[in-house]
C-alpha positions as CSV (number, residue, x, y, z in Angstrom):
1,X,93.3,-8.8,-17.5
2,X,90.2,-10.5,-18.7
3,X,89.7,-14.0,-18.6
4,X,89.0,-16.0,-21.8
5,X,85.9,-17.2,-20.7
6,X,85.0,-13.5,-19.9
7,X,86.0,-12.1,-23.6
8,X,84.3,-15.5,-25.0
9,X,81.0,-13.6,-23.6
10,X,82.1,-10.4,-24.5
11,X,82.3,-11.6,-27.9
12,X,79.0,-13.7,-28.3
13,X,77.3,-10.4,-26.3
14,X,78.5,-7.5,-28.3
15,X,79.9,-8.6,-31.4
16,X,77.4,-11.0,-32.3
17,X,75.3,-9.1,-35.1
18,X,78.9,-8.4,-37.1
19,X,80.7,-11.6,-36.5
20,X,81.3,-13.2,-39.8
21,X,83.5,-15.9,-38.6
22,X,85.5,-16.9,-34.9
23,X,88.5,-19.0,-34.3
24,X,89.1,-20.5,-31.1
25,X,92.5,-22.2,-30.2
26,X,93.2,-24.3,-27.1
27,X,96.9,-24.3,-27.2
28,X,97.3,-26.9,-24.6
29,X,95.5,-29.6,-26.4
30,X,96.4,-27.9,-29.6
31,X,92.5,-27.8,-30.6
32,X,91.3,-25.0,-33.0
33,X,87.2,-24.5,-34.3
34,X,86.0,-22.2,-37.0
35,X,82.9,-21.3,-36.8
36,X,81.3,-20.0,-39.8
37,X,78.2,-18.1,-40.1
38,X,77.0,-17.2,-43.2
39,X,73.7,-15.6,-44.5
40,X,71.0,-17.4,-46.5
41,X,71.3,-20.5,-44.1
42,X,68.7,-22.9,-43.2
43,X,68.1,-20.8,-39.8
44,X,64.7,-18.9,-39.7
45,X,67.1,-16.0,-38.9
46,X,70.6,-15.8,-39.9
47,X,72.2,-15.4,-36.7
48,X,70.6,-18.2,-35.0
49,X,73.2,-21.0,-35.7
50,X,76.2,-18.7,-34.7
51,X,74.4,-18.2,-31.5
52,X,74.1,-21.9,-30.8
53,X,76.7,-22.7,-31.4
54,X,79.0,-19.8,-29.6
55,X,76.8,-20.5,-26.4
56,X,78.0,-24.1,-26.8
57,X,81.5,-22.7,-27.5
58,X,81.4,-20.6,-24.3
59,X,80.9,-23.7,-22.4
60,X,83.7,-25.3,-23.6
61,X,86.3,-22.4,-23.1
62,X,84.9,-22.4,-19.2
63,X,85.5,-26.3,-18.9
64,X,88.8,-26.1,-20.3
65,X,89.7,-22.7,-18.3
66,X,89.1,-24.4,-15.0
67,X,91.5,-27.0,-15.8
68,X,94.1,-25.0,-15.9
69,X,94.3,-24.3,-20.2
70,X,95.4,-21.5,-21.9
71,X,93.2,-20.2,-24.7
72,X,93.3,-17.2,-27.2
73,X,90.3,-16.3,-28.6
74,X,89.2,-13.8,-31.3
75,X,87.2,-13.0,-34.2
76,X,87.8,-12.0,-37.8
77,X,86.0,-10.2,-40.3
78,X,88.2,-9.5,-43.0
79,X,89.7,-13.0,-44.2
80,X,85.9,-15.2,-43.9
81,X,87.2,-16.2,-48.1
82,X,90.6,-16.7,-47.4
83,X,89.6,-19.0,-44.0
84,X,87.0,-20.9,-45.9
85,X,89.3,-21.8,-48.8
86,X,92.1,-22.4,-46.7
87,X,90.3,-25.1,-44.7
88,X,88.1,-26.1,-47.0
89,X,84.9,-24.8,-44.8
90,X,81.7,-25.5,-47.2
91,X,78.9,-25.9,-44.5
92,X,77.7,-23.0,-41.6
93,X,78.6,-23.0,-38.9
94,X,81.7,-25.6,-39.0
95,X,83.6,-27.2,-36.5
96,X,87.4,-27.9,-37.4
97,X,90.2,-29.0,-35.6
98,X,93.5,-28.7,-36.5
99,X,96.3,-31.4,-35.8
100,X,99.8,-31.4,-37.3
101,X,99.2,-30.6,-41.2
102,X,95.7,-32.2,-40.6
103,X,92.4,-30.7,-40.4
104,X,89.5,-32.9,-38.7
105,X,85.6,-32.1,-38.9
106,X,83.4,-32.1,-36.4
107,X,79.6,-33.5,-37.3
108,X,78.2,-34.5,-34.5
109,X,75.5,-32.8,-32.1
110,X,76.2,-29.2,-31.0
111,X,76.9,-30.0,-27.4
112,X,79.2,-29.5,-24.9
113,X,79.8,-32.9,-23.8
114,X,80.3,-34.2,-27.2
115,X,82.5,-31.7,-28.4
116,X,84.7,-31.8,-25.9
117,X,84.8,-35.6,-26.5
118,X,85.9,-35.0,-30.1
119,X,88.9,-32.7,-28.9
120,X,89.8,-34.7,-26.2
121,X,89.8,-38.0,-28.7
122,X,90.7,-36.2,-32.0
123,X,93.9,-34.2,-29.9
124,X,95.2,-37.5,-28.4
125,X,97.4,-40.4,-30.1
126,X,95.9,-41.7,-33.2
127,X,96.4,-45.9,-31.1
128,X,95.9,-46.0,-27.3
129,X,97.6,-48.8,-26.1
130,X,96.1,-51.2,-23.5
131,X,98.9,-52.7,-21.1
132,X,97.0,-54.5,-18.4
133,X,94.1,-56.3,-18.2
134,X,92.6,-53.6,-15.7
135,X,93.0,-51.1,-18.2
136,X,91.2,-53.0,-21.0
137,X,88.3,-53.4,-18.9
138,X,87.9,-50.0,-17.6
139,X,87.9,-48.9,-21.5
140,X,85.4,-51.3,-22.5
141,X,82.8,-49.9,-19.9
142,X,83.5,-46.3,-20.9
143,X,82.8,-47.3,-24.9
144,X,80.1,-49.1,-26.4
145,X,82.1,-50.0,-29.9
146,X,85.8,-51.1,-28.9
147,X,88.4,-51.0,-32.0
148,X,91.2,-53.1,-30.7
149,X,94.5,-53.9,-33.1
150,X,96.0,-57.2,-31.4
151,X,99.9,-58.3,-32.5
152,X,103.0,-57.3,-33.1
153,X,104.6,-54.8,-36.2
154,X,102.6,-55.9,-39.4
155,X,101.3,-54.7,-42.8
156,X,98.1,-55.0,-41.1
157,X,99.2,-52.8,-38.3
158,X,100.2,-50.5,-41.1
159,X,96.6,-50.0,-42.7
160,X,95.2,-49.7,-38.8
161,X,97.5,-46.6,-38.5
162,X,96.1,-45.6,-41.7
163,X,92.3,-45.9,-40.9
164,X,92.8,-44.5,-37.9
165,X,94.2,-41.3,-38.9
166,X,91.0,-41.4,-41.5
167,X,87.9,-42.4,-38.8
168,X,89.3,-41.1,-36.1
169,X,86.8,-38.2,-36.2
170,X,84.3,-40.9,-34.8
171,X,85.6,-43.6,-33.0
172,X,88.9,-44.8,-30.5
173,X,91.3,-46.7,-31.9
174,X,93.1,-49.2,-29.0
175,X,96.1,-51.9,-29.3
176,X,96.9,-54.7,-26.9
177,X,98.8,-57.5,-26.7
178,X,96.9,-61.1,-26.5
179,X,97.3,-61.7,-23.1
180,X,95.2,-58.5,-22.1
181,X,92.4,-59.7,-23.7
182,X,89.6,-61.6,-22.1
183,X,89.9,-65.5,-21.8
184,X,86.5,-65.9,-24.0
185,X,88.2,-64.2,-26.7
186,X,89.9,-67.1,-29.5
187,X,91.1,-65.5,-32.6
188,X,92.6,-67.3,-35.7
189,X,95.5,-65.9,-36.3
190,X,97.8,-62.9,-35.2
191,X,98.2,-60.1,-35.8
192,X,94.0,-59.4,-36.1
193,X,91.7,-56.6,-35.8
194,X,88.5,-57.1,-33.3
195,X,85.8,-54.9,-32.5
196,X,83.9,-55.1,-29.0
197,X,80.3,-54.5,-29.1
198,X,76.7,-55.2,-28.2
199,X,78.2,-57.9,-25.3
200,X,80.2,-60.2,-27.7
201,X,83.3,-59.4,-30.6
202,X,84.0,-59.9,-33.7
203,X,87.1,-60.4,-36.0
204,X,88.0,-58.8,-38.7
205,X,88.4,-61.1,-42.0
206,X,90.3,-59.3,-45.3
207,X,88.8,-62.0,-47.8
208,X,85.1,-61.9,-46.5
209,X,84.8,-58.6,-44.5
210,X,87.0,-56.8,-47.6
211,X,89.1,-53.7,-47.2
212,X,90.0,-52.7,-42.9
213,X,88.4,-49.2,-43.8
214,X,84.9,-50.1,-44.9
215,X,84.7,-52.5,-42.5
216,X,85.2,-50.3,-39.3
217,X,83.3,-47.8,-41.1
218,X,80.2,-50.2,-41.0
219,X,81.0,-52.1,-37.5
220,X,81.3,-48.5,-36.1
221,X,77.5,-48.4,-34.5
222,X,75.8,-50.7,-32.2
223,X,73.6,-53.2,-33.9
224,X,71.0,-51.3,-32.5
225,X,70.5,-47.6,-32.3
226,X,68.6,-44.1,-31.0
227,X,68.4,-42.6,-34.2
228,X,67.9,-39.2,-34.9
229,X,69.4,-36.9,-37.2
230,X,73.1,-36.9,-36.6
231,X,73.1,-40.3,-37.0
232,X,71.1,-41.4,-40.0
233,X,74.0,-38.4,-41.7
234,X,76.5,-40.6,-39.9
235,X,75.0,-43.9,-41.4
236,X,74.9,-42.4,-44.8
237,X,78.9,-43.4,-44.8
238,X,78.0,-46.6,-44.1
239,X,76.3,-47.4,-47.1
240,X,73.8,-49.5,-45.3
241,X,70.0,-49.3,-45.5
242,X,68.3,-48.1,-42.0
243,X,65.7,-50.4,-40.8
244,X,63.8,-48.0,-38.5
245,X,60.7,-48.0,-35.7
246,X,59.2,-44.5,-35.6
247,X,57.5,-44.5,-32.2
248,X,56.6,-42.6,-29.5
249,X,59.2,-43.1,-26.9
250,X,56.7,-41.8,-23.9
251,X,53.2,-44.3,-25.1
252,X,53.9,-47.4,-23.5
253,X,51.1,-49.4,-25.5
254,X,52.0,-52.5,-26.5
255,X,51.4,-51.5,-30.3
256,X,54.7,-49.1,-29.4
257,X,56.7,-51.4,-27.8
258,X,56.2,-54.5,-30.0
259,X,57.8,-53.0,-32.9
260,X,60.5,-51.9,-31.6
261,X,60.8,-55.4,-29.5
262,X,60.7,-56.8,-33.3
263,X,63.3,-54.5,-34.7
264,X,65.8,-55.3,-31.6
265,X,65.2,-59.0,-32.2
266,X,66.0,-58.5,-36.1
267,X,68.9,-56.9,-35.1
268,X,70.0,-59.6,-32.4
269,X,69.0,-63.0,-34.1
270,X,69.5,-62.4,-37.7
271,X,73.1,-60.2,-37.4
272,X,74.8,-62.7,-39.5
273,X,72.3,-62.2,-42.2
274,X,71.7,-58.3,-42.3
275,X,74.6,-57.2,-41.0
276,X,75.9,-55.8,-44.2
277,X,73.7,-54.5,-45.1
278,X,70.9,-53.2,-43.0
279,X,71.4,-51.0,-39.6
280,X,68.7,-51.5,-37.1
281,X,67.2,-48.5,-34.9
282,X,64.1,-46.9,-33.4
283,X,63.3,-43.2,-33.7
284,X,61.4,-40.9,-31.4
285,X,58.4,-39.5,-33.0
286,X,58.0,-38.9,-36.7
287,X,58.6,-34.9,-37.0
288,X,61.9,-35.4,-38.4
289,X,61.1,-38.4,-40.7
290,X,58.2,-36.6,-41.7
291,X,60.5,-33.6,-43.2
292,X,63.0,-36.1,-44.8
293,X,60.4,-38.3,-46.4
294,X,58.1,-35.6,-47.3
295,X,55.1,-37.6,-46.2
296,X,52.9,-38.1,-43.4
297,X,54.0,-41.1,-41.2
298,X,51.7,-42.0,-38.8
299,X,53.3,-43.7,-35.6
300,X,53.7,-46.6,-34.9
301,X,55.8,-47.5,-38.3
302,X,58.7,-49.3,-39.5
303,X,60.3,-47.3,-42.7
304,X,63.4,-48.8,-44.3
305,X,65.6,-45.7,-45.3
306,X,67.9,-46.0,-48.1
307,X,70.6,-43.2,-47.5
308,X,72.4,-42.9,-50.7
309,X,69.5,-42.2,-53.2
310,X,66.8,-40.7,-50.5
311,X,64.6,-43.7,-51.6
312,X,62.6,-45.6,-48.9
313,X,60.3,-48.7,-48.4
314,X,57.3,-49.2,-46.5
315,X,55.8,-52.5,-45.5
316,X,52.9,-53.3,-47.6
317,X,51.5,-55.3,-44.6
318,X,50.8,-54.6,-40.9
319,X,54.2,-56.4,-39.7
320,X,52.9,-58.5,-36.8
321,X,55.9,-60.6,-35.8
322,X,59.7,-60.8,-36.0
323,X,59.3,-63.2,-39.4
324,X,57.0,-60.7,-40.8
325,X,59.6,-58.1,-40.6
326,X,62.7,-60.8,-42.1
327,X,60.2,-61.2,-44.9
328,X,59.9,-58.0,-45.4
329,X,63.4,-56.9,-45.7
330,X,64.0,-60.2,-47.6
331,X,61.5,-58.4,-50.2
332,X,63.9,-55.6,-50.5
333,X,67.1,-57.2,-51.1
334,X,65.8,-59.2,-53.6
335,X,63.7,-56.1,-55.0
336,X,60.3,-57.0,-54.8
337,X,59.5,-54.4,-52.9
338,X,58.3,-51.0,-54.1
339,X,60.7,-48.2,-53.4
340,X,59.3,-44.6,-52.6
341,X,61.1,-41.4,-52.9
342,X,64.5,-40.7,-55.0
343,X,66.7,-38.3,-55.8
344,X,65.4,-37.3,-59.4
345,X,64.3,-34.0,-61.0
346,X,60.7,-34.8,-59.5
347,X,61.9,-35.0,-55.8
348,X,63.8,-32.7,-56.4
349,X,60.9,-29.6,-57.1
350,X,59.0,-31.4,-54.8
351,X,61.9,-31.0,-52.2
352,X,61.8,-27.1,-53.1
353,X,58.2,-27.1,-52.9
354,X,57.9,-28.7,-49.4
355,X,60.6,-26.6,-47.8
356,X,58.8,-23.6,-49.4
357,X,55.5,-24.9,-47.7
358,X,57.4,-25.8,-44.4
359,X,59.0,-22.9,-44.0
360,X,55.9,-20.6,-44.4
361,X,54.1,-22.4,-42.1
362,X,57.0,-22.5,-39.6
363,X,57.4,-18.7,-39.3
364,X,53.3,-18.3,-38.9
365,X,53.4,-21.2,-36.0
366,X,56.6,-19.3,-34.2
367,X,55.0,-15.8,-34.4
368,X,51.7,-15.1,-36.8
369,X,52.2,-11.2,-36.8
370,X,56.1,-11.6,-38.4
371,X,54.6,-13.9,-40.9
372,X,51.7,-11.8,-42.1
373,X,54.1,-8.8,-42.4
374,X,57.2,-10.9,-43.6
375,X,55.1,-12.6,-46.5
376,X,51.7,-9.8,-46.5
377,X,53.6,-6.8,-47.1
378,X,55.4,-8.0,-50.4
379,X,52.5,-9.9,-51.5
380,X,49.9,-6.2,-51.0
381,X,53.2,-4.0,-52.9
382,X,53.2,-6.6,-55.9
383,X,49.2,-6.9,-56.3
384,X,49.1,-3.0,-56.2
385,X,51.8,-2.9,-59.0
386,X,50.2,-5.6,-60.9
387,X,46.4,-3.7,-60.7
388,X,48.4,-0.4,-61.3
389,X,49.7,-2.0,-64.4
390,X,46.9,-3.3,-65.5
391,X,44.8,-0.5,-64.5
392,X,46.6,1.7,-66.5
393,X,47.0,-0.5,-70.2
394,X,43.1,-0.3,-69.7
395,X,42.4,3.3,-69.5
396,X,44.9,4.1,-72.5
397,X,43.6,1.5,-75.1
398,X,40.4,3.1,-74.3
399,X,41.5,7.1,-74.4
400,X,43.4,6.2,-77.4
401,X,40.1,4.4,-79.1
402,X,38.4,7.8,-78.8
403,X,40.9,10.1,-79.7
404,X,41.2,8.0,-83.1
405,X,37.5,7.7,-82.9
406,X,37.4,11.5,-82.4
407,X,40.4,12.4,-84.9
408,X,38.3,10.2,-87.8
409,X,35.4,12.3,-87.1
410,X,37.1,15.7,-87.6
411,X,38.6,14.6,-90.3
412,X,35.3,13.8,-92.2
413,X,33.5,17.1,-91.0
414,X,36.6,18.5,-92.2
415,X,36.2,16.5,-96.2
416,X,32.5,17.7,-95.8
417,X,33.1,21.5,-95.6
418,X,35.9,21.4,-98.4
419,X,32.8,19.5,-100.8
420,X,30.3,22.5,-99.7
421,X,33.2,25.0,-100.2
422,X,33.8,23.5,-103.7
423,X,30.2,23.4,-104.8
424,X,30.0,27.4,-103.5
425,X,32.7,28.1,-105.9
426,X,31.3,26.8,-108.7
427,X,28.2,28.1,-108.1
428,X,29.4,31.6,-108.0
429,X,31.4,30.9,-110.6
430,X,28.3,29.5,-112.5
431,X,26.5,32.8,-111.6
432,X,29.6,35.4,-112.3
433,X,29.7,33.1,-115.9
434,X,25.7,34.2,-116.6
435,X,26.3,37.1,-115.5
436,X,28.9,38.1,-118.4
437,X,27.2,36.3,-120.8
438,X,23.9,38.4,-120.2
439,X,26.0,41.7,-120.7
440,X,27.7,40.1,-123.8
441,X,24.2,39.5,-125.3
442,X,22.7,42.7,-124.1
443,X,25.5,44.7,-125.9
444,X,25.5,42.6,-128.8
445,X,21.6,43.8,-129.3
446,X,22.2,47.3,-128.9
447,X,25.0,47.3,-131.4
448,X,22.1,45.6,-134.0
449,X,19.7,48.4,-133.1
């Protein structure tokens, strides 16, 4: 009998080219992912998600197979429609897993550590519960953002539950009782909802922070972050502008290192101020920024992304200190500054226009001789149809100019000979007419004589 990690790699060796879409259930932790492929994806080629993300898949069914799991594993061809409007799948390739009646998404990286993080937290109980000290601080060293639901049965524990259930997807959700928490932690009042992070807490307040869900949903991430991709689609829940250093993680200059000094102080000092609104973070190079802005960022920079509209702010100033920067973002909340980019009908074509461009000059940087023939050969079959085309108006406007011409002189060589023809005929007729007339008077003589 096979083993599931062997008919995994049978099935991303031989059935990859056919695969339309693969379901893979872990009974034991009752975790199920539908991966999706579709054609007309953003891959240069349209198998080249699937692959990633079944060689990631692969990994995962070995991990779990070694400790001890069961798994069945198979592919479909027939019921892709029926899958994707069963479980709502709208992106390729997608990650689902299924618990109880629920169906969670996963949108994080395509790896195998962070995948099997989501199953393992995502398959567990919605509220971990903290008896002992020990165990409190054993959690807090594994997780960088602590959720933590302190008190007894309340309304408030109610709408935890609720969130929970909701944001699970992206972060743990613990309770404890107020004696497991650490003796520098005070809190008002009880029951109350804290959040451990960046080496200090904070409370949650309904009348200032406002509704439980927003709230976790913005005190989810560090103060300060690694961005990169995942996560500036992550912050775009947030609704929070991104305050970002684009620099070069290897150049150790101090032009490199300033800025993002600056951005961490930002984050640190003036938390109280930004907080809701701003997320602080540093990116690694300016590739990726590059693409999203459209532009040409050149590194070191500090960009200020606006993730709902697409819009984005640049200083107008070399920013040379941590109050240059709080000016700065001062200018944008009061909107002096001047915001780039948008989502309108310009950006838009512009988007289409640039993807166009980068796309083209992706496939000729990956391999030239696919690009001149992807691109050359279509280009050389619609130029010969186009000079065919107009080759061939050309030559019949002029053949038909000459036949007319041609036709127009026949026809007066042909009006000529009828005039000629016509004055013959009454010539002869003038000369048959003498003639008679010349033997009428001849005879009319002889009859005198």
């Amino acid at each position: 009998m096979q083993s599931p990690a062997h008919r995994s790699s049978h099935i991303c060796s031989s059935g990859i080219w056919s695969v339309a879409t693969v379901c893979l259930c872990l009974k034991v932790f009752n975790f199920c992912a539908f991966l999706v492929q579709g054609f007309g994806v953003s891959h240069p080629y349209p198998w080249q998600g699937i692959v990633e993300v079944l060689l990631e898949v692969r990994l995962i069914l070995d991990f779990f197979y070694f400790k001890g799991a069961y798994f069945n594993f198979w592919k479909t061809l027939n019921w892709l429609e029926g899958i994707a409007s069963e479980f709502g799948v709208r992106g390729y390739p997608t990650i689902k897993l299924l618990k109880g009646d629920l169906a969670y998404n996963y949108r994080g990286p395509r790896t195998k550590d962070d995948i099997i993080e989501f199953a393992n937290r995502v398959a567990g109980p919605l509220i971990r519960p903290l008896p002992s000290q020990h165990m409190f601080e054993h959690v807090q060293k594994r997780h960088r953002v602590l959720f933590v639901y302190v008190g007894g049965e309340s309304p408030l524990k109610e709408k935890y539950i609720e969130v929970a259930s909701e944001l699970i997807v992206y972060t743990y959700f613990f309770s404890a009782s107020e004696d497991v928490l650490p003796e520098y932690v005070t809190l008002p009042e009880l029951p109350a909802v804290v959040v451990f992070k960046d080496g200090t807490y904070f409370v949650y307040d309904e009348y200032e922070d406002g509704d439980l869900s927003s709230w976790i949903n913005r005190e989810r991430f560090q103060g300060y972050l690694n961005v990169d991709g995942f996560t500036l689609y992550e912050l775009g829940d947030t609704g929070k502008l991104v305050a970002i250093a684009v620099i070069d993680d290897k150049n150790s200059s101090l032009e490199h290192t300033r800025l993002k000094s600056i951005i961490q102080e930002v984050a640190r000092d003036y938390r109280d101020h930004f907080h809701r609104d701003f997320q602080f973070g540093h990116m690694d190079g300016n590739d990726y920024i590059n693409s999203l802005l459209m532009d040409d960022l050149t590194i070191p920079t500090i960009v200020v992304l606006n993730t709902s509209n697409q819009q984005y702010f640049l200083p107008d100033r070399h920013i040379e200190n941590t109050e240059d920067m709080v000016q700065f973002i001062n200018s944008i909340l009061d909107g002096t500054a001047e915001a780039q980019g948008g989502d309108g009908v310009l950006q838009r074509i512009k988007r289409i226009i640039y993807d166009a461009k980068s796309t083209v000059v992706s496939v000729f940087k990956s391999s030239p001789l696919l690009g001149c023939f992807l691109f050359g050969l279509p280009l050389g079959v619609i130029s010969i149809m186009c000079y065919g085309i107009c080759t061939a108006d050309t030559d019949g406007g002029v053949d038909e100019h000459e036949t007319a011409k041609k036709e127009n002189s026949d026809r007066e060589l042909t009006d000529e000979g009828s005039e000629e023809e016509q004055e013959e005929e009454k010539n002869e007729n003038y000369t048959e007419l003498s003639d008679g007339d010349l033997k009428q008077k001849d005879l009319s003589e002889k009859k005198k004589d």
